[in-house]
GUSEDREN-161731 format. One record per residue: residue in one letter; x, y, z of N, C-alpha, C in turn. Coordinates in pm, 1 decimal. Each point is the difference from the previous one (the first is absolute). Example, Ala and Ser with C-alpha at 12.3 -4.5 7.8 and 13.67 -1.06 7.14 Angstrom:
BEGIN
+---------+----------+----------+----------+----------+----------+----------+----------+----------+----------+
! residuo !      nc1 !      nc2 !      nc3 !     cac1 !     cac2 !     cac3 !      cc1 !      cc2 !      cc3 !
+---------+----------+----------+----------+----------+----------+----------+----------+----------+----------+
!       A !   1319.0 !   -569.0 !    780.0 !    -89.0 !    119.0 !      0.0 !     90.0 !    120.0 !      0.0 !
!       S !    -35.0 !    105.0 !    -72.0 !     82.0 !    119.0 !      6.0 !    -77.0 !    109.0 !     73.0 !
+---------+----------+----------+----------+----------+----------+----------+----------+----------+----------+
//
This chain:
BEGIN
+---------+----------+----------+----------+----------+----------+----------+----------+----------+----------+
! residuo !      nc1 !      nc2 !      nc3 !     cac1 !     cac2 !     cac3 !      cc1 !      cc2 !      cc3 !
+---------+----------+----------+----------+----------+----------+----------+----------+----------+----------+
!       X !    210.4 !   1055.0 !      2.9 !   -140.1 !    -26.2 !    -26.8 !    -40.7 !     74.2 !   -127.2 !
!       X !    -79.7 !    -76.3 !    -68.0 !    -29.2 !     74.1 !   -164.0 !   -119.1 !    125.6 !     54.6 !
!       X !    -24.2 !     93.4 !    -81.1 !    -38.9 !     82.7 !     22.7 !   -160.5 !    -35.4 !    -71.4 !
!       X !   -138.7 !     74.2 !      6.1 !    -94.0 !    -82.3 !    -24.6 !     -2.3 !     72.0 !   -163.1 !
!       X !    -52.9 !    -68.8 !   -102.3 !    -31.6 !     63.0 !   -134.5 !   -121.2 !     58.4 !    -12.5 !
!       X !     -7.7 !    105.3 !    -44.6 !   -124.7 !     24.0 !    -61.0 !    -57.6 !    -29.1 !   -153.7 !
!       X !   -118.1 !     22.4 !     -7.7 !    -66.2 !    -48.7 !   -116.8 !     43.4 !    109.0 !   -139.2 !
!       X !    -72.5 !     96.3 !    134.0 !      3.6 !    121.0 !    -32.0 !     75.2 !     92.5 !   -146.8 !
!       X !    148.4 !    -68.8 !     77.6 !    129.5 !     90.6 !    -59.9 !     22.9 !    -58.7 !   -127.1 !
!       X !     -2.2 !   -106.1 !     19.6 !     31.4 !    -70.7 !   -175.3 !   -156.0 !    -87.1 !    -32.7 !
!       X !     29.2 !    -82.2 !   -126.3 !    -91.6 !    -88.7 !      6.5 !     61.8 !   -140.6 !    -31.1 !
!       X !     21.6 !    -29.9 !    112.6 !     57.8 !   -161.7 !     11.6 !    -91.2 !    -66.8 !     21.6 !
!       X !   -135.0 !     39.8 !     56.2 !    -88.8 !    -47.4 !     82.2 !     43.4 !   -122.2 !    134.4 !
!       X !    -98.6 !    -18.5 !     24.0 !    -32.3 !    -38.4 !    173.1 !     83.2 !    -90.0 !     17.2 !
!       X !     89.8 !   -108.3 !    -85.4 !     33.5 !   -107.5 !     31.2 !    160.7 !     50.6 !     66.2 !
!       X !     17.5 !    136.2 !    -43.8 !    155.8 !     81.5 !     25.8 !    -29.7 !    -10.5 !    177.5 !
!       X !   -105.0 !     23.3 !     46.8 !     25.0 !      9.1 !    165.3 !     24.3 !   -123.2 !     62.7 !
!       X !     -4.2 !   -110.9 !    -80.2 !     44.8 !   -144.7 !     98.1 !    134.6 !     15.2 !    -25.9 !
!       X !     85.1 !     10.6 !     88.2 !    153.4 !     -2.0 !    -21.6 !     84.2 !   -176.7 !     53.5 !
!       X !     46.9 !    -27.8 !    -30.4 !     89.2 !   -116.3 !    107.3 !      9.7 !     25.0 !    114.5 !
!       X !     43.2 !    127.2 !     56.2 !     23.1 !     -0.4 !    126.7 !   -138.4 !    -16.8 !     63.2 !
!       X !   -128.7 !     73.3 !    -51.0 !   -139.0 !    -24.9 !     67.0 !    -79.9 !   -163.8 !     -8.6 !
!       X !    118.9 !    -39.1 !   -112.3 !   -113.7 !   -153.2 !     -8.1 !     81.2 !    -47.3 !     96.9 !
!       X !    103.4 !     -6.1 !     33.6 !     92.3 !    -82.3 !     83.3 !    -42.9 !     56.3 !    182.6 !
!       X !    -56.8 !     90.1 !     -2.6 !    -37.7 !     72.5 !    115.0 !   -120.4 !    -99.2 !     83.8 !
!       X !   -158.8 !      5.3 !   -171.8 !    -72.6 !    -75.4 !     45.1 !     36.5 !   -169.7 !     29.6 !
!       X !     63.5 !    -32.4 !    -99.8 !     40.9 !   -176.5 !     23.4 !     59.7 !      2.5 !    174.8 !
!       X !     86.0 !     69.2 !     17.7 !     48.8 !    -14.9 !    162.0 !    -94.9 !      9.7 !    133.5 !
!       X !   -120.7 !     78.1 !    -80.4 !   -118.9 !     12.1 !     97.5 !    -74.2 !    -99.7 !     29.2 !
!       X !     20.3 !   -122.3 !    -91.4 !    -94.9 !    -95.8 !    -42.6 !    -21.1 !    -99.9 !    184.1 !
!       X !    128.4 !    -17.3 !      8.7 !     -4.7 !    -76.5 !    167.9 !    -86.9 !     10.3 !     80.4 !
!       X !     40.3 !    163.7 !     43.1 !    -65.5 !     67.0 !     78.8 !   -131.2 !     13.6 !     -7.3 !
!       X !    -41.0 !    -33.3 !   -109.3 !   -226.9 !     87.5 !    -35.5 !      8.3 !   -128.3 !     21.0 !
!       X !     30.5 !   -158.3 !    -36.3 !     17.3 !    -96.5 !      7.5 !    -52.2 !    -77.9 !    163.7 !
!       X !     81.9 !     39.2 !     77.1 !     -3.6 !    -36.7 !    139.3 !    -60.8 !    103.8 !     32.0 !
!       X !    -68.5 !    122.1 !     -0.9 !    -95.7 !     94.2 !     99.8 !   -108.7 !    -56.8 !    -85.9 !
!       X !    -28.4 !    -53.6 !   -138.4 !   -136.7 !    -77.7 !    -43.3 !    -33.8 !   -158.3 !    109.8 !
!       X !    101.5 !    -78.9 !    -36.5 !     21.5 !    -71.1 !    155.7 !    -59.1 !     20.6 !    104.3 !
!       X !     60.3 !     93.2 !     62.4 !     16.5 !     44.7 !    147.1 !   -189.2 !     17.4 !     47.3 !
!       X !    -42.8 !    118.3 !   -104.0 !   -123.5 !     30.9 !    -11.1 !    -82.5 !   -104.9 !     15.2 !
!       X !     -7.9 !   -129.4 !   -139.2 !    -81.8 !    -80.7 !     27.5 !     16.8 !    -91.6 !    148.5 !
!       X !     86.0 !    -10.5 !     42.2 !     -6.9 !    -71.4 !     94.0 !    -38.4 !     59.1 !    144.4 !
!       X !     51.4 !    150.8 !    -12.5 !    -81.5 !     74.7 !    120.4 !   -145.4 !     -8.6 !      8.9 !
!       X !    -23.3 !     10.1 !    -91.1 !   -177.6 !      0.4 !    -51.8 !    -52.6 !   -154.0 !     31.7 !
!       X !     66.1 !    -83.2 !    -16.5 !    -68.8 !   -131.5 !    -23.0 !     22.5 !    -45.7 !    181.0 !
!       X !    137.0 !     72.7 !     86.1 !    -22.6 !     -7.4 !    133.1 !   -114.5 !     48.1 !     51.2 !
!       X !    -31.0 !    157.2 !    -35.1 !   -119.8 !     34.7 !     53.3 !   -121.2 !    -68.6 !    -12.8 !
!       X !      9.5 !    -20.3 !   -136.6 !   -174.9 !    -60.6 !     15.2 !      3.1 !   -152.6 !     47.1 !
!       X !     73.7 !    -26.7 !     48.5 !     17.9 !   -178.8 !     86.8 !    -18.4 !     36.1 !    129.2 !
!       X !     68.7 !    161.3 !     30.8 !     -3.7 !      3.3 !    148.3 !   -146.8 !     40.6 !     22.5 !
!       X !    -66.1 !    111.6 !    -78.8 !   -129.7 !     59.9 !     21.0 !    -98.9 !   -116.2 !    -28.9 !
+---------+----------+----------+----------+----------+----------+----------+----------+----------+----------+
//
C-alpha cells in the first residue's frame, strides 16, 4: 500500500496525493455506493407506499 504524501515536504502540490493505487481503490467502490444508492431508494419508496 503507497504510503500517503504530504504537501508539506516538497512542493509537488495536491495532485501528488492521487496515486493509482487510490484511484483504482475508488473505481472498485463504484458497485457498491451504486447498489446501497439502489437499495435506499427503494426502501424509502416501500415505506412511503406502506405508510
Amino acid at each position: 500500500m503507497a504510503q500517503d504524501h504530504s504537501c508539506v515536504d516538497c512542493k509537488s502540490g495536491c495532485a501528488a496525493r492521487h496515486t493509482e493505487e487510490r484511484t483504482a481503490e475508488e473505481i472498485q467502490a463504484g458497485p457498491y455506493l451504486l447498489f446501497a444508492a439502489a437499495a435506499i431508494v427503494l426502501l424509502s419508496l416501500a415505506v412511503r407506499w406502506l405508510v
